[in-house]
Structures are given as C-alpha cells and as structure tokens.
N, C-alpha and C positions, 0 to 999 in steps of 0.2 A: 504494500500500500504506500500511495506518495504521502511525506506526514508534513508534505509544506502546506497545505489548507488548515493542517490544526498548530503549527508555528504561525503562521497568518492569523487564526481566532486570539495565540496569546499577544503576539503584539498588537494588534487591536483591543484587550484588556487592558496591558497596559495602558496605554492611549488612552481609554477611558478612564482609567484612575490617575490621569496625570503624572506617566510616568513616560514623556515624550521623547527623551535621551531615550532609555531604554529600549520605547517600542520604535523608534528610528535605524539604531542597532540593529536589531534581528531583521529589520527589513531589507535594510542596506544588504546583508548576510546574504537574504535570501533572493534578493535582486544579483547579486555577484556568485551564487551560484547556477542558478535560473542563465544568465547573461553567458556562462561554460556549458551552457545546456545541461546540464546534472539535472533531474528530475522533469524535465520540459518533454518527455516520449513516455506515452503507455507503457509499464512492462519494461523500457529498457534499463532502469537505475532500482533498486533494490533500497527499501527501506532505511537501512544501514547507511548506503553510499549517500543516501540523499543528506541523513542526518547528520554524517560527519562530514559530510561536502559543506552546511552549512555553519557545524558547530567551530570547523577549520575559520572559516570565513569570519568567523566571530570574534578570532584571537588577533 
C-alpha cells in the first residue's frame, strides 16, 4: 500500500493545530520524493521504499 495519503492526513493535522514548520517539512519530504518518482506508479515502490524514501528526505 502507498502510505503517502496517510503522511499527507498527518501533515494536514498538523496544519491544523498550528504546527506549520512541521506540516511544511513532511511535505516538502514528500514533494522531493514524489519529484524521484518513489511512490508516483501503482504496484511499482513497496510500502517500505516509499517510507524510507521519505523518512530519508526528512533528515
């Protein structure tokens, strides 16, 4: 399963609890993975890869 739609609901929580550093972070993360195509094809990135594709992106 791709888990960037439920990394997307929690920067969006943040956001709404005015945590706008935060939820910009994980987006930018998941913009600059998404942008190496990681998780952007049905089926071809694995759960794993996706997350550590963005968790990388994070540091």
């Amino acid at each position: 399963a791709n888990p960037i739609a439920t990394i997307w609901s929690g920067a969006m929580m943040l956001e709404h609890l005015s945590e706008t550093a935060a939820a910009r972070r994980i987006m930018k993360a998941v913009e600059a993975t998404t942008a190496r195509g990681i998780g952007t094809t049905a089926g071809k990135d694995k759960t794993d890869t996706i997350t550590a594709a963005i968790v990388a992106a994070l540091s």
